[in-house]
N, C-alpha and C positions, 0 to 999 in steps of 0.2 A: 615480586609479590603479586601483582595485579595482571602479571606477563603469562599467568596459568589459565586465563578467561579466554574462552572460544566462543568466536561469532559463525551462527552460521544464517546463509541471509537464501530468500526468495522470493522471485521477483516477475512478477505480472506485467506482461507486455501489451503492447497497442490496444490497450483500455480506453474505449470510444465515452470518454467522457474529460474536460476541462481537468488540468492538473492543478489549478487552483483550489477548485474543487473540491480535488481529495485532499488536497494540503490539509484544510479545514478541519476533516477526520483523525488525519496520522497525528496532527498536535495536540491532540484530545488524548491518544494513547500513549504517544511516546513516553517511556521510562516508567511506563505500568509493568505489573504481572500479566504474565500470559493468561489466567484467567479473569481477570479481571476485563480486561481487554475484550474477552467472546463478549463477556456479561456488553461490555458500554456498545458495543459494534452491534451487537444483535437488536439494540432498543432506540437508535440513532435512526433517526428518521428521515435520514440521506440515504439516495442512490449509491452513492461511491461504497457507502458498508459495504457490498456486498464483495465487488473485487479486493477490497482488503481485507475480508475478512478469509474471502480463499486465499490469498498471499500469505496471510496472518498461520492459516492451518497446512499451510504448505511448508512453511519456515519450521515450525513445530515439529512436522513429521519429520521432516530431513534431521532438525538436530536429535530426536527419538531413534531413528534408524541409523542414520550414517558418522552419530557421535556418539551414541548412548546415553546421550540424557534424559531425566526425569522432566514432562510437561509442564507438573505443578510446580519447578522451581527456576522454571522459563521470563525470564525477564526483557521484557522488548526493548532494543539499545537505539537502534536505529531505524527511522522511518519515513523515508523522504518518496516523492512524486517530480520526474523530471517531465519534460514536454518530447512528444514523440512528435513522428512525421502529423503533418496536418492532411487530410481530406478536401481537394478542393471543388466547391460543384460551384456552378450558378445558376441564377434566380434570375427570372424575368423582370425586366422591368421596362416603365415608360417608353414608348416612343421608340420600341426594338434594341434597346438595349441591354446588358446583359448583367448581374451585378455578382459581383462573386462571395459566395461564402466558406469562409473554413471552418470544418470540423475537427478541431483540436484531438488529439490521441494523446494519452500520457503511461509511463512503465512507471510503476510501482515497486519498489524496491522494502523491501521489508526484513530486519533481523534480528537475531533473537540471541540470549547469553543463558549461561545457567550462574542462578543468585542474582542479589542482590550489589551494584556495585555502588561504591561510595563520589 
């Protein structure tokens, strides 16, 4: 019965921002409608929108082209943020010291079903 649902997913790599971060976003949409979803990502007043909202229209196209699904009955299943390689510099400090910072990177992973699942 539920064995006829196809996911198709797409996913945004070494995105120079905290995957914390975007967590905060994708649990906002998770298990929305695809439209529903542009609407909350476009007025969120986070940074991170903007890479998941291209993973978001990228997931979309792939399941329009490469499955033939309808947009408007795209439902988002899954939407996780894992941690990528970090960036490491260092910063000056005291007394010739050196202190190091990392720059977190995180892939975004985004997919999408057609309907509504129970």
């Amino acid at each position: 019965m539920a064995t006829a649902t196809r996911e198709v997913k797409a996913t945004a790599k070494y995105i120079r921002m905290s995957p914390r971060k975007v967590r905060r976003v994708l649990d906002q949409i998770r298990g929305r409608s695809y439209r529903d979803a542009l609407i909350l990502l476009e007025f969120m007043p986070y940074r991170s929108c903007e890479p998941i909202l291209k993973a978001l229209r990228s997931a979309a196209a792939n399941a329009e082209n490469n499955e033939g699904m309808d947009r408007a009955s795209l439902t988002i299943s899954t939407a996780y943020a894992d941690m990528g390689p970090s960036l490491k510099r260092f910063r000056p400090r005291a007394q010739g010291r050196a202190f190091q910072i990392r720059k977190p990177t995180c892939h975004i992973t985004v997919a999408v079903t057609d309907g509504t699942e129970a």
